[in-house]
C-alpha positions in Angstrom: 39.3 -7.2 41.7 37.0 -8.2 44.5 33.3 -9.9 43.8 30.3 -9.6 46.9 27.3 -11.9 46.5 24.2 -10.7 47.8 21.2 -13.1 46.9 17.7 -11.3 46.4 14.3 -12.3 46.3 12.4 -14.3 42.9 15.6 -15.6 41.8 17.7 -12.2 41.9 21.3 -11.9 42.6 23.2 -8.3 43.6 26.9 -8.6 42.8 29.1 -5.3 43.7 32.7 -5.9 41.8 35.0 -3.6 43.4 37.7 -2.7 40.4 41.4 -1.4 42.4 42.5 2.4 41.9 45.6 1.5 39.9 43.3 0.0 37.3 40.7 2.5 37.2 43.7 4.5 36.7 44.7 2.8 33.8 41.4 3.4 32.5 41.0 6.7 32.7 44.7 7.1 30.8 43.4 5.1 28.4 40.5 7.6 28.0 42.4 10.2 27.8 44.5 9.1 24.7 41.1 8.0 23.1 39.8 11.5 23.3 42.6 14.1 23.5 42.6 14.8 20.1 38.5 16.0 20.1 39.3 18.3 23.2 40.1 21.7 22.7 42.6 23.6 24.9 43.3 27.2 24.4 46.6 27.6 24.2 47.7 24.2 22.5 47.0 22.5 19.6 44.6 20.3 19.7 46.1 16.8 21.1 48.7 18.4 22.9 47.7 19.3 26.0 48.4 16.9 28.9 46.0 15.1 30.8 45.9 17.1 33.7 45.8 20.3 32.0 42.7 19.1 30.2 41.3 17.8 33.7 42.1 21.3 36.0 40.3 22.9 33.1 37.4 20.7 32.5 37.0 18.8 35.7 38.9 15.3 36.8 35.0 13.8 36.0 35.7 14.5 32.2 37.5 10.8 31.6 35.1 8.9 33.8 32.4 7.8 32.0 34.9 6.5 28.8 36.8 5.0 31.7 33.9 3.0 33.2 32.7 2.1 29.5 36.0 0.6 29.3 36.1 -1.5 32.2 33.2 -2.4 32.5 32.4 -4.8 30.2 35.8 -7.2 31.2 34.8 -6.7 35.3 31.9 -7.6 34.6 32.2 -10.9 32.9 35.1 -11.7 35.0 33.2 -11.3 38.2 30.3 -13.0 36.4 32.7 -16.1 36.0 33.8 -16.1 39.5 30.2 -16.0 41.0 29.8 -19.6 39.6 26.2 -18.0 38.9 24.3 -19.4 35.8 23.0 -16.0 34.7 19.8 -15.8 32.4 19.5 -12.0 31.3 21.6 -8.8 30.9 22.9 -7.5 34.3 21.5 -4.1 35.1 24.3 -1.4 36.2 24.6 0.7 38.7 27.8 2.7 39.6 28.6 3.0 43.6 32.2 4.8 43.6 33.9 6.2 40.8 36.7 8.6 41.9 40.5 9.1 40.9 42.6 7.8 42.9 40.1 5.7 44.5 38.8 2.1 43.9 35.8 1.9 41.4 32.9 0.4 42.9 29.5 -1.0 40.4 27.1 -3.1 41.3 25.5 -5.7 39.0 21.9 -6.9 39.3 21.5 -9.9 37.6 18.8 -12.5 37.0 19.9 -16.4 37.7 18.7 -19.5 36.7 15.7 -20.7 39.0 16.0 -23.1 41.3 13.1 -26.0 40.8 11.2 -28.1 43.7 9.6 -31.1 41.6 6.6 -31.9 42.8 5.3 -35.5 41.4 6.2 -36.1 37.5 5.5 -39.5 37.0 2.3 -41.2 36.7 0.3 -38.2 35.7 -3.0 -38.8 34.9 -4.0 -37.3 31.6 -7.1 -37.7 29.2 -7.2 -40.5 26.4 -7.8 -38.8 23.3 -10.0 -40.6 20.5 -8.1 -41.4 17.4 -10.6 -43.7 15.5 -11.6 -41.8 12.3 -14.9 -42.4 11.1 -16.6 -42.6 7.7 -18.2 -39.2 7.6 -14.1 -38.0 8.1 -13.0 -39.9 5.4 -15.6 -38.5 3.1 -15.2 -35.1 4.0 -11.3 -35.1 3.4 -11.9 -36.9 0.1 -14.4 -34.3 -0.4 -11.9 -32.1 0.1 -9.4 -33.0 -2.2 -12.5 -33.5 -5.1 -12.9 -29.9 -4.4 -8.9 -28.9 -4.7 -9.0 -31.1 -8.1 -12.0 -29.2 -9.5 -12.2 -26.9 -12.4 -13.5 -23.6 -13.4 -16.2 -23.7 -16.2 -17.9 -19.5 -17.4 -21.4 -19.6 -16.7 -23.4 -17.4 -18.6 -26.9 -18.9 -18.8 -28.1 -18.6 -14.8 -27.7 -15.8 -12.2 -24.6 -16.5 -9.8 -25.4 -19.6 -6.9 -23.8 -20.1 -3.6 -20.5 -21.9 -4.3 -19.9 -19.9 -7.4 -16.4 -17.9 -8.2 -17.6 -14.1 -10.1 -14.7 -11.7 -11.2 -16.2 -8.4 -9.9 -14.6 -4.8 -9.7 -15.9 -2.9 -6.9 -15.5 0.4 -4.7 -16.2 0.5 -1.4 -17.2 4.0 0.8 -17.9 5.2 4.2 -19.4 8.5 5.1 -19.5 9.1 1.0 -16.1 8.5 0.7 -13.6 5.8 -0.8 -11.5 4.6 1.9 -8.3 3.1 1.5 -8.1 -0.8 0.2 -11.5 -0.8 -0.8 -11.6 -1.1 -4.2 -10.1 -3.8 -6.6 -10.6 -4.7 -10.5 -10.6 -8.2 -11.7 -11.3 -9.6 -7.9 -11.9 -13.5 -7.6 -14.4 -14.4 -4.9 -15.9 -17.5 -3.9 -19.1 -17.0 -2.8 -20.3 -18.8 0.3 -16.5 -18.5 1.8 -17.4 -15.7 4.4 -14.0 -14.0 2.7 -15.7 -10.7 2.8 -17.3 -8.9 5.7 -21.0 -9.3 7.1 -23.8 -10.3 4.6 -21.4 -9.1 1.3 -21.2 -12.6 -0.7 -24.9 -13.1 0.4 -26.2 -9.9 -2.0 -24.0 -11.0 -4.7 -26.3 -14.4 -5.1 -28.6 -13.8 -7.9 -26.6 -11.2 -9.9 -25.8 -12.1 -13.6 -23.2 -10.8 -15.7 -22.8 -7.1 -16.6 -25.1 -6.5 -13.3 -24.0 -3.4 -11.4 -25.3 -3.9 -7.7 -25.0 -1.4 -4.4 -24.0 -4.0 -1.5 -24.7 -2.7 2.1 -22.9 -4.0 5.0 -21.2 -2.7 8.0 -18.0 -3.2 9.5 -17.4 -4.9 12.8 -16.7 -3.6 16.1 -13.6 -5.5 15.9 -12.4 -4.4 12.4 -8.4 -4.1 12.2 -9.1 -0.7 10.8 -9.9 1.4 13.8 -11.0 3.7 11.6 -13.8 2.0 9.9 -14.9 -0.1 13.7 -18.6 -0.7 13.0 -18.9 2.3 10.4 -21.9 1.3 7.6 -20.3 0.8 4.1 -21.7 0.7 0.7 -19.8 -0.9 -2.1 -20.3 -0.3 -6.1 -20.4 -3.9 -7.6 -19.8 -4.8 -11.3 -20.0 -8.6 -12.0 -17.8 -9.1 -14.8 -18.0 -13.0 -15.0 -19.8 -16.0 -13.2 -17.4 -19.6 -13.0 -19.1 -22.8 -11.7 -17.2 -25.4 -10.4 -16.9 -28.9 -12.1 -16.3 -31.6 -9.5 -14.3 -34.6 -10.9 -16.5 -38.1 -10.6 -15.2 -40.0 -7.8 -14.0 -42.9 -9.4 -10.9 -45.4 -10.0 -9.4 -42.9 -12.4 -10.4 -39.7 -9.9 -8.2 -42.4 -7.6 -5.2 -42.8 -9.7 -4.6 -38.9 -10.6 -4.5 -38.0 -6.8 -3.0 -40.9 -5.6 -0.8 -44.2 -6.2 -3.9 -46.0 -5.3 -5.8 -47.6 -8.2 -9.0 -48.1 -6.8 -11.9 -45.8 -5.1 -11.9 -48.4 -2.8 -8.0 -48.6 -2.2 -8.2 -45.0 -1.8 -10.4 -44.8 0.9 -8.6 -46.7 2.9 -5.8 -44.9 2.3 -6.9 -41.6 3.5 -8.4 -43.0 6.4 -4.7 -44.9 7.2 -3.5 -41.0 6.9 -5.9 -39.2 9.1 -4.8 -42.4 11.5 -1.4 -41.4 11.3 -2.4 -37.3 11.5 -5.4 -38.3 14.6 -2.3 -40.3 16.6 0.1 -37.2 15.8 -2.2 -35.1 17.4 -2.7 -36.9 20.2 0.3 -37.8 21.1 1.5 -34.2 21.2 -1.4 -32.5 23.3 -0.8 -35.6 25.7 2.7 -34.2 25.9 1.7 -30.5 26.1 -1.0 -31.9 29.0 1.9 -33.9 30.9 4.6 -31.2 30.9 2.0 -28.8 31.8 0.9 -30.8 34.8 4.0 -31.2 36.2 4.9 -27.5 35.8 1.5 -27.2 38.5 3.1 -29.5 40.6 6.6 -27.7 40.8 7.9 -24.8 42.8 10.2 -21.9 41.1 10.4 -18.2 40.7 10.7 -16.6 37.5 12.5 -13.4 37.6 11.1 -10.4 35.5 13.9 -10.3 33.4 14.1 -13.9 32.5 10.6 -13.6 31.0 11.3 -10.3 29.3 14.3 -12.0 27.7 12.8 -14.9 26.5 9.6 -12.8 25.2 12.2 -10.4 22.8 13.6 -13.8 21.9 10.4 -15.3 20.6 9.5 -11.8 18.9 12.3 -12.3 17.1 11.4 -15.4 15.9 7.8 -14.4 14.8 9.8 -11.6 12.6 11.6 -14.2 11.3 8.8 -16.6 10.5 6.4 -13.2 8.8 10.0 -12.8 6.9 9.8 -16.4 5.9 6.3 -15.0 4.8 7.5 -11.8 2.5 5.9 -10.1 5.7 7.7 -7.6 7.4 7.0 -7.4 10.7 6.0 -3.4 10.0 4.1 -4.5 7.6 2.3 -6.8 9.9 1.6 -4.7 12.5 0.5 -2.1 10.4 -2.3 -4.6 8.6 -3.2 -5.9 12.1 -3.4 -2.4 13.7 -1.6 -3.1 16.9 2.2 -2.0 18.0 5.3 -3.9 19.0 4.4 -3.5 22.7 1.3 -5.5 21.6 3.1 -8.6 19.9 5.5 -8.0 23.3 2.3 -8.3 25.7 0.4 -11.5 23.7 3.6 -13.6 23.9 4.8 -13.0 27.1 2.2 -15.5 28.6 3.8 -18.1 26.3 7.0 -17.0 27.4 6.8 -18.0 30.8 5.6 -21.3 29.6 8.0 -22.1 27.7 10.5 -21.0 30.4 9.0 -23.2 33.1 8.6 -26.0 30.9 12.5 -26.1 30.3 13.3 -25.8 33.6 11.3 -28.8 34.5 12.8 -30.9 32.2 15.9 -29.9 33.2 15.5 -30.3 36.2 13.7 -34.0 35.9 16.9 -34.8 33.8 19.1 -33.9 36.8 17.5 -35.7 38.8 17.0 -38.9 36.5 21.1 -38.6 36.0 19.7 -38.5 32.0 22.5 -37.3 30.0 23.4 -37.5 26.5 26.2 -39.5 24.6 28.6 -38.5 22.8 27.3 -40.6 19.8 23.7 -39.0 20.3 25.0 -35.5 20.1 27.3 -36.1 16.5 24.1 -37.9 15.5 22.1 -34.6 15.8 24.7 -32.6 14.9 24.6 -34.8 11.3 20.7 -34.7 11.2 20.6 -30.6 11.5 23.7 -30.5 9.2 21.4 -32.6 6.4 18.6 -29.9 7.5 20.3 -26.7 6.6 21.3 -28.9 3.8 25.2 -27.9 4.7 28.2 -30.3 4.1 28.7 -32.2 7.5 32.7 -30.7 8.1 31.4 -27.6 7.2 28.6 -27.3 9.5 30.6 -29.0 12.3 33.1 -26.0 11.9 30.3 -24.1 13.0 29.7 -25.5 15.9 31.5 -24.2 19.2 31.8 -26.0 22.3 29.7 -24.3 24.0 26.3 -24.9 21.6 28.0 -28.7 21.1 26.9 -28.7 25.0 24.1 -27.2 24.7 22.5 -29.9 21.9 23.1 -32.4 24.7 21.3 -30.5 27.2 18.6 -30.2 24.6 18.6 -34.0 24.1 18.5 -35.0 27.5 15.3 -32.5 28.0 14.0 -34.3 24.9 14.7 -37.9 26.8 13.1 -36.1 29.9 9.7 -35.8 28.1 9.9 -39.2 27.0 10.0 -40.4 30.0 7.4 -38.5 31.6 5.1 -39.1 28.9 5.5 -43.1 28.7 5.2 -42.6 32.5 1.6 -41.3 32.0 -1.7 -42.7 33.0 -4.5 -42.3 30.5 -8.0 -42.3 31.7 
């Protein structure tokens, strides 16, 4: 077997593997026994007849696609091997000679691994974020969680307030007729929480119990539901029951049931150390984000098609796994969403890319850092993701081939790249 390297343009490689005739015909004997037995031959039972009967009376082209299906898949990863090329995607294959007798002759297009100009990664300039958390943020949060640690208490002597919770059954219809998910017994809604389209909470304000009210609204131009896109509605409202919330007094003991603290005052100071922690989080990550993505600016590389395509199935498969996580198929999501799998292919192809020239980067600032990763380092991660899948360490280390062992060290060099960068940053 002979390998050709033709390099094309945006990172691109043509390799034409040239397989001998003695083992294309091996190949096309070895199709022959796979098949002889589902080819029928008048004059012999089935099985019997001999290759070359079976190929004057079909055609020698009978046996030449199970041949090339055959050898392909070995030629092709042998002559991938010998190219020394770091290939990024599934080849695409084209066949240039197949004929007994003669060599067999294909062609694989394949997508490599970019090569990366740096441009300047250290000392980027990058905005200071503000992580000072003021008194109107503490109150709000505490606010918050007075609201989670409220209670529901029936009203029955007052029509139904902003704020409110009501228990209503309702039917909705468009063009005089109930469309599909628009109806519901025994709903909870909070009114004031925009849950519901347009101006519907709004026309529920005032109502008491036992009211039965007509709500007008229209749907948006937007809507999910094609079908309903800006269509007017009107939905049959019953209110069956009004609640009120009861807001726990902000106190010591309010303190003490959400918290370790014993003190209003103690608390306070508490959350605000925690949206500290949370603010610096924050920033500390978008001034990542902002570094790597500057330095992707500054560097040079072409991404080939099918790198990006590859990538982009790879992360679809990921948001399938995460809706799964969910109890969301991802038919299920698309159908709630209206849009296709072409659609969820088309929005995260942009972060696709990004994610691919980010990596390469870092990579490539690694190289060129000499940042590598210990041995140590690597059986340290290997332990922390062991403790994550909560898996015995032996176990999960059984798991674990070469191959991914070397690739958790690439991974923590990139991550030792970023570090680097980032300290490296100039905050203005």
């Amino acid at each position: 077997m002979s390998v050709q390297v033709e390099k094309l343009e945006k990172s691109m490689v043509k390799l034409t593997i040239t397989v001998s005739a003695e083992d294309f015909e091996a190949a096309l004997n070895r199709a022959y026994l796979s098949n002889k037995n589902k080819i029928s031959v008048p004059g012999f039972r089935r099985g019997k007849a001999s290759r070359t009967i079976i190929e004057k009376i079909y055609g020698a082209e009978i046996f030449y696609q199970d041949a090339a299906d055959i050898m392909l898949p070995d030629a092709y990863e042998k002559a991938a091997d010998e190219s020394g090329l770091v290939i990024v995607a599934q080849p695409e294959i084209g066949i240039e000679q197949m004929e007994k007798g003669k060599d067999f002759i294909f062609t694989a297009t394949v997508a490599v691994k970019p090569e990366v100009i740096l441009g300047e990664y250290k000392g980027i300039e990058v905005e200071k974020r503000d992580t000072e958390v003021s008194e109107e943020e503490v109150a709000e949060e505490i606010e918050h969680i007075r609201d989670i640690n409220s209670r529901l208490l029936t009203v029955d002597d007052r029509p139904a307030q902003d704020g409110d919770v009501v228990i209503i059954d309702f039917d909705g219809y468009v063009d005089g007729e109930q469309f599909e998910g628009g109806y519901a017994t025994d709903y909870s809604l909070q009114l004031g929480s925009n849950t519901f389209i347009d101006n519907f909470e709004e026309q529920l304000v005032g109502t008491n119990v036992g009211d039965r009210v007509e709500v007008n609204v229209k749907f948006p131009d937007s809507y999910q539901d094609e079908s309903l896109q800006g269509k007017p509605a009107l939905f049959e409202v019953k209110i069956k029951e009004i609640q009120m919330k009861e807001l726990p007094e902000l106190d010591d003991d309010f303190a003490q049931d959400v918290s370790d603290c014993e003190t209003m005052e103690e608390y306070r100071e508490d959350v605000k150390r925690r949206l500290e922690e949370t603010k610096e989080e924050e920033a500390e990550s978008e001034k990542e984000i902002e570094v790597v993505s500057k330095i992707v600016e500054n560097a040079e590389m072409e991404i080939p098609e099918q790198m990006i395509e590859a990538q982009t199935r790879q992360m679809s498969q990921e948001f399938a796994q995460r809706l799964q996580a969910q109890g969301l198929s991802l038919n299920q999501y698309l159908a709630v969403t209206g849009t296709t799998q072409q659609d969820v292919l088309e929005e995260l192809k942009p972060q696709a890319l990004k994610r691919i020239q980010s990596r390469l980067v870092l990579e490539a600032i690694a190289t060129a850092e000499n940042i590598v990763s210990s041995e140590e380092e690597i059986d340290q991660e290997i332990e922390n993701m062991a403790s994550e899948y909560q898996l015995e360490l032996d176990e999960f280390k059984e798991m674990i081939d070469d191959e991914e062992r070397e690739q958790i060290g690439v991974d923590i060099a990139v991550q030792k790249a970023v570090d680097l960068v980032v300290e490296a940053a100039v905050e203005k």
